[in-house]
C-alpha positions in Angstrom: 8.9 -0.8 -6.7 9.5 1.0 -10.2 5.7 1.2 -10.8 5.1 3.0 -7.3 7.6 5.7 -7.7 5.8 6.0 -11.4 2.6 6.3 -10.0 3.9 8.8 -6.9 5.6 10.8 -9.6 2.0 11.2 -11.3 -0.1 11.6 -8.1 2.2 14.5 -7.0 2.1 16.1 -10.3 -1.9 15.6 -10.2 -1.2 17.4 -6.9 0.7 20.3 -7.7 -1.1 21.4 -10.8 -4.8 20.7 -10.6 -6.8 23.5 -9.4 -9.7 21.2 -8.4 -9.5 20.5 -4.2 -11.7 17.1 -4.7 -8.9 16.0 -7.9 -6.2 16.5 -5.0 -7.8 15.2 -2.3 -8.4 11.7 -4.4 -4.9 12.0 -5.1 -3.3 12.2 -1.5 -5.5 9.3 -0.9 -4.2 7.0 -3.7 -0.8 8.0 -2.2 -1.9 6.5 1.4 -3.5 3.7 0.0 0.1 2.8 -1.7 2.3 3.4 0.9 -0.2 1.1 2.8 -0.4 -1.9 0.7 3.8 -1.1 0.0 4.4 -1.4 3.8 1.9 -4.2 4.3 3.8 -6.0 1.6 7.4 -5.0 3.2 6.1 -6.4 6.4 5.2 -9.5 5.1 8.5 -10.2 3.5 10.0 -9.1 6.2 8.6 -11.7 8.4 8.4 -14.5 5.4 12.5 -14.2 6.0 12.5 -14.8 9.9 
């Protein structure tokens, strides 16, 4: 979990100070991709404990 706020903290600094549209848009996607695989992974603990 530590590693994904790291790597959010990086992506949205990419974000806020990169004047280059393409450098930003490849960083709002690296943010989907790990709130997908965080939530995938959630979901599967989730139902491991059921």
């Amino acid at each position: 979990m530590i590693d994904e706020l790291g790597a959010y903290d990086n992506l949205f600094h990419i974000i806020k100070t990169s004047s280059d549209n393409k450098t930003r848009i490849n960083s709002l996607n690296y943010i989907a991709i790990i709130m997908a695989k965080s939530t995938i992974h959630s979901n599967r603990k989730f139902c491991l404990n059921l």
